[in-house]
N, C-alpha and C positions, 0 to 999 in steps of 0.2 A: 595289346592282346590281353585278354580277361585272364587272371592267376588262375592256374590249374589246382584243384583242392581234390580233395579224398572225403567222399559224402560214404557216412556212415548211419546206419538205420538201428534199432536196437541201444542208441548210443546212453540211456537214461539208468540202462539195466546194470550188474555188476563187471560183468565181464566186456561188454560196450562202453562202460565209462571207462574201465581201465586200457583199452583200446586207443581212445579219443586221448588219453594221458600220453600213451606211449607214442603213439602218432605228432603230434604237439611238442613231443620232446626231441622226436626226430626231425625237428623242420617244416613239416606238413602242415598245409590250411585243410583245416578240417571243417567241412559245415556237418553237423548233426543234427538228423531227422530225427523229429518227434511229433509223437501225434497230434495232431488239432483234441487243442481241448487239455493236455497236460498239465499238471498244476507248475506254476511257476519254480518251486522248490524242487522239483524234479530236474530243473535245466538252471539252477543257478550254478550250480559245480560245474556245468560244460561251459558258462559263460563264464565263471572266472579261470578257467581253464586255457581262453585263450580261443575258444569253438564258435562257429558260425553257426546258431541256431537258428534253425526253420522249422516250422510246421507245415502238416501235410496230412491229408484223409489219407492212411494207406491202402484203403482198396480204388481210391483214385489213379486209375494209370495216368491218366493228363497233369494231376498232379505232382503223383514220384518225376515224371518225365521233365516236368519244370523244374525240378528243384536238381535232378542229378543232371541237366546240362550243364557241361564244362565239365564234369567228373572226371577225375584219370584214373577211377577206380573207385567201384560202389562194392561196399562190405558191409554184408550183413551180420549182426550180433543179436539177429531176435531170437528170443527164446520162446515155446510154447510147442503145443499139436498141430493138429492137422491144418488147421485153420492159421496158420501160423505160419509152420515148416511152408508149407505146401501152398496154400489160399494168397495171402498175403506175401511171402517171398516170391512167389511166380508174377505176383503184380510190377515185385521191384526188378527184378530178372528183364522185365521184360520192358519197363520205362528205362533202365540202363540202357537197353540196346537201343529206343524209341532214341535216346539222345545222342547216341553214338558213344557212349562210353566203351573204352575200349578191355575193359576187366573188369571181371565180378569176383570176388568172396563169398563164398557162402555159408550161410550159420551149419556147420557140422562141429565141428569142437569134442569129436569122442574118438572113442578105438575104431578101430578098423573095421566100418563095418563094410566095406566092400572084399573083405573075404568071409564073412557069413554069410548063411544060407538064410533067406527070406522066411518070412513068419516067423520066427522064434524070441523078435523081439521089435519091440513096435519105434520104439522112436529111433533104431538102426533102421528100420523100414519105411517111415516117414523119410530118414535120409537120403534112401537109394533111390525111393519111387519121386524126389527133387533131382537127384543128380540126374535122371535122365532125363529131365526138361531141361535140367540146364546144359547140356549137352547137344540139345538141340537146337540152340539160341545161337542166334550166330553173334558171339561173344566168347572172350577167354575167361573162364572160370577155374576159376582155386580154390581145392579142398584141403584145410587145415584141419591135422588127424592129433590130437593131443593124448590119446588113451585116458585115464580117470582123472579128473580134478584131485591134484595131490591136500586141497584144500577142503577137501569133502572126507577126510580119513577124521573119523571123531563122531559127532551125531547124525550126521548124513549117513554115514559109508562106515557103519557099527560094526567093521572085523575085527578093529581093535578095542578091548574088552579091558579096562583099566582096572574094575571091580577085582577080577582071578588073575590079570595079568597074563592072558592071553590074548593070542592072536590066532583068530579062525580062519580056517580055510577049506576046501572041497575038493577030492581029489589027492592032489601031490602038494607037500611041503614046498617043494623047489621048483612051482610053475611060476615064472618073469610073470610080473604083471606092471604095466606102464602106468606112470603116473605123472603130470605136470603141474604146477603153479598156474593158477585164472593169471598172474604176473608173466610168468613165463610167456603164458599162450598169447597174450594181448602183445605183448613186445614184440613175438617171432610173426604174430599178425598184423602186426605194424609195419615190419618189416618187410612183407610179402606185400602187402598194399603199395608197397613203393619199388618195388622190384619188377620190371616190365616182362622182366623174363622167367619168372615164379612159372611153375609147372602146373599142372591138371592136377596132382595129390602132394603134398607135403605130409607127413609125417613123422612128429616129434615127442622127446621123452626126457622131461626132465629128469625122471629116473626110472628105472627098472630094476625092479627088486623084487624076489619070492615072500612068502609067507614068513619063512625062517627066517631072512634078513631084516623085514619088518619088527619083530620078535629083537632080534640085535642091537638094530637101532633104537626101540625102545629102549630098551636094557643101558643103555650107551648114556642115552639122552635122562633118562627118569634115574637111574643110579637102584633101580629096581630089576631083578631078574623076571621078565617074557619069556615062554615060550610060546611055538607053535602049535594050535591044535586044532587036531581035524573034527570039523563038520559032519562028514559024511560024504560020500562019493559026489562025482559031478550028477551021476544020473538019478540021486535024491535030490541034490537041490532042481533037476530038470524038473522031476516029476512032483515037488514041493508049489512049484509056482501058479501053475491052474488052480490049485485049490486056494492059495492068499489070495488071488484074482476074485474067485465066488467071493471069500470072506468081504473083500470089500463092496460087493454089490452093486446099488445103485446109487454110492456117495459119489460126491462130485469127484471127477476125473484128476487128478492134480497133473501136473509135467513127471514126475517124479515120485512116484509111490512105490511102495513098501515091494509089488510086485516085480516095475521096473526097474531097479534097482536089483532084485534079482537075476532079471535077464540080463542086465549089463554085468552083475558078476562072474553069472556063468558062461558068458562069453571071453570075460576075462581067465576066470580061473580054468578051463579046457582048452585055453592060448588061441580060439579060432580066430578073435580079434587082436591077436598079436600085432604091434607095431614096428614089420621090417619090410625094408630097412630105413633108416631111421636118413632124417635131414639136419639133425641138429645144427650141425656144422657150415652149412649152408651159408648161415651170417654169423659170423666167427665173431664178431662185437660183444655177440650177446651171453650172458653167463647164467647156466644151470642152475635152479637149485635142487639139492638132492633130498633125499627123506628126512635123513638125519641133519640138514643144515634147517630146516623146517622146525623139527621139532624141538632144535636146541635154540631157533630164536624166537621161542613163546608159543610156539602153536603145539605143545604136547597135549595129546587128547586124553580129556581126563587129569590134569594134573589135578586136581585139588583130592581126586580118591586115589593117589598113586603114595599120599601122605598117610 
């Protein structure tokens, strides 16, 4: 009988390679999908990884559908819009089931957006207008719900303000906000890739912490006193966002703009993408890291102006 492997898509990218590590670490044949045409430098880390590399046209269904026979689980780690999310996942969604694999993953990787309300934030919305085709796919699909990249706090994810030694926020000082490790998340999605019995939503949090505790933990970590301070209500930074949207106009669209990143805050900081209840514990193996274990092992944001 042909070795059962875990085909992974997205696998070149940061949070796909580190998937492709943990998977590899746990025992698993992994073959990783990459585009026709890739530069080789792109797939020498998954080859000395230990990765079965293949190429594939991803708007090919004949193609996905060759390469993910014998799959015991196709996870996707692509990143991008609509054309992405949507265009190209629905091609692999759908060559999974063409070959009989019997579970998908799908690239969601954020807070909860299935308890927000539609239009108010697009790449939540790219995620939910996916989850209902994949719902309709006659396949077992698994949503991995991570809340913020704990690794995006610093020039991504600008709350923390090293200059004043503050930490911004909207609203309330003491609103949870979820955060994990790209390490974390690729592990616990490792995990789930090999678990027959993984659920329709996962939901996990390498930590949760307010604004204040963030402020703490600096303070902890930098040997500098943080506090918290407010921004302004949740319903300024609401009414804030349409207008950076115009400012950025007709420049190229990125994954990630200054706007987006506002809606995923405000979804964060008014808790509607809250992450409960939580799965951590699920595969007891795996170990958390927390804000402050983060930023006392090199990742303080701003150190060099906190001198």
């Amino acid at each position: 009988m042909t070795e059962r492997f875990v085909l992974l898509a997205g696998a070149t990218g940061d949070l796909g390679g580190r998937i492709a590590e943990a998977l590899i670490n746990s025992g698993a044949s992994v073959r990783a999908l990459v585009r026709t045409g890739s530069r080789p430098a792109a797939t020498s880390r998954l080859r000395q990884l230990g990765a079965d590399v293949v190429t594939a046209d991803l708007s090919d269904l004949d193609d996905l559908t060759a390469v993910s026979t014998g799959a015991s689980c196709v996870v996707s780690a692509l990143s991008g819009l609509r054309e992405v999310i949507l265009d190209t996942q629905s091609v692999l969604l759908d060559a999974a089931v063409r070959a009989g694999a019997p579970r998908f993953i799908s690239s969601d990787y954020s807070s909860d957006y299935t308890k927000t309300e539609p239009g108010h934030n697009r790449n939540f919305d790219l995620r939910r207008e996916f989850a209902g085709r994949a719902d309709r796919a006659a396949i077992r699909v698994t949503s991995i719900l991570n809340g913020a990249f704990m690794d995006m706090l610093g020039a991504e994810m600008p709350i923390i303000q090293p200059p004043i030694r503050r930490v911004l926020y909207w609203g309330s000082p003491d609103q949870p906000l979820d955060f994990t490790t790209r390490d974390n998340t690729a592990a616990y999605t490792a995990a789930a890739a090999l678990d027959d019995t993984a659920p329709r939503i996962l939901r996990v949090a390498g930590d949760t912490v307010s604004a204040r505790e963030l402020a703490d933990a600096m303070t902890t970590a930098s040997g500098h006193r943080y506090r918290a301070q407010w921004a302004g209500s949740t319903g300024l930074l609401r009414a804030m966002i349409p207008a950076v949207k115009r400012l950025a106009g007709d420049r190229p669209d990125p994954v990630f703009p200054a706007w987006q990143g506002m809606q995923y805050s405000l979804d964060m900081y008014t808790g509607d993408a809250r992450l409960e209840p939580l799965d951590n514990n699920r595969y007891p193996n795996l170990t958390w890291t927390t804000v402050l274990d983060r930023f006392r092992n090199g990742h303080l944001p701003g150190a060099a102006a906190s001198h």
